[in-house]
C-alpha positions, 0 to 999 in steps of 0.5 A: 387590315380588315378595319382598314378594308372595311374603312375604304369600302365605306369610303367608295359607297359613299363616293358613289352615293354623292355622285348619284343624283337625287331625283328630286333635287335640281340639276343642271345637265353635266354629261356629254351623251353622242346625240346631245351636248351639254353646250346644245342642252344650255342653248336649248335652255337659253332660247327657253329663257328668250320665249319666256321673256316673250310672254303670251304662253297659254299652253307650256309643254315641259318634258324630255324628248317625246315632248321635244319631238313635237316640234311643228309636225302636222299634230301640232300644228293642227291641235295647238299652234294656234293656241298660244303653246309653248314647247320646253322639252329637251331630249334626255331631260330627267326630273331633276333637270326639268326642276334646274331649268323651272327653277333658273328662269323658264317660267319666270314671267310666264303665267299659262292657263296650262302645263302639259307634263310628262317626264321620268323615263329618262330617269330609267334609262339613263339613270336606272332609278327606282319607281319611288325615287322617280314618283318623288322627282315627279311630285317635286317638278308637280308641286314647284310649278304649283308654287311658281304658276300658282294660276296654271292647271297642270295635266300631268301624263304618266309615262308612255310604255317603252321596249316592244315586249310587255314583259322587261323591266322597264315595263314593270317600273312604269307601271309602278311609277304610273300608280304612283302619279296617279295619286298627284291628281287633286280634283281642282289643279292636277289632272294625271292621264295614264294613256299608255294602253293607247300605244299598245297592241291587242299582245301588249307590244309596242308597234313601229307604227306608233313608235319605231324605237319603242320610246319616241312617237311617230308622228301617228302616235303625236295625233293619238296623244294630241286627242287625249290632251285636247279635251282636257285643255279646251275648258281650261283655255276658255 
């Protein structure tokens, strides 16, 4: 009885183990969450394959729901609609969904000066992942697109503090996380910028102003953000 106990309990750990994903490894988008079908998550792909066959893309943001949220609101229309810029984020998105989409077709044809990234806190949120596994999903999306936009400069941005209060968990993961990015930048291809600091109260909290969930910018915090990416892109779009 107890062999066969020991048997069954290895069998379910490893049920759990193979539908657990890695978060270095690509893949497609399979749950259905209330504010995001998988079917509205394959159109948003398939209209990101359309834009890529367009060309003309000198500026490539590529993330989750934060990166989405730029939409066409006032920072980005005075910062960078007249820059040739090309928004890919999808809400929800998680480095091993980024890495499918980058490797099924999004940055084929497509050769920007720049690639604004940011991407991981999903991979807490929804996935509850471990700083280190996420820092290797990240460095995997980072060294893919260095293989595939071997010309692009990528500016890669640590993810922003999220819950009003400085002390939980998911604080202390992206501060781990962060620390771990740091070390991707190279001097010549990889610039990272931790900016977090920016959203943050004298306290530590988040305050509504800049995000009214404690996760996604209002449109005050896009014109913070805006103002730390715009120094950095301006010599590499000359």
């Amino acid at each position: 009885m107890q062999k066969w106990i020991c048997t069954l309990l290895a069998w379910s750990l490893l049920a759990v183990c193979s539908w657990a994903e890695d978060p270095a490894q690509p893949a497609a988008r399979t749950k259905e969450y209330p504010w995001m079908s998988v079917a509205s998550w394959k159109m948003r792909h398939e209209k990101f394959l359309a834009r890529a066959k367009q060309g003309d893309v000198d500026v490539l943001f590529l993330g989750d729901s934060i990166t989405e949220g730029w939409g066409n609101n006032a920072a980005w229309q005075k910062h960078f609609a007249q820059r040739k810029a090309a928004n890919f984020g999808i809400g929800g998105d998680t480095t091993q969904t980024v890495l499918w989409r980058i490797t099924n077709g999004e940055i084929d044809g497509i050769s920007p000066k720049a690639v604004v990234l940011m991407i991981g806190t999903n991979n807490f949120g929804l996935h509850n992942d471990q700083p280190a596994d996420v820092a290797r999903g990240v460095k995997t999306v980072v060294s893919t697109l260095r293989e595939r936009l071997p010309k692009s400069k990528i500016l890669l941005f640590g993810a922003f503090p999220r819950d009003q209060k400085p002390d939980t968990d998911f604080r202390r993961r992206i501060k781990t996380l962060n620390e771990e990015l740091a070390k991707l930048q190279d001097g010549e291809h990889v610039r990272f910028r931790d900016i977090g600091s920016k959203f943050l109260a004298e306290d530590g909290s988040l305050p509504k102003e800049l995000m009214p969930d404690y996760l996604h910018l209002s449109e005050k915090g896009y014109f913070i953000w805006a103002e730390e990416i715009v120094p950095v892109l301006k010599p590499w779009l000359e």
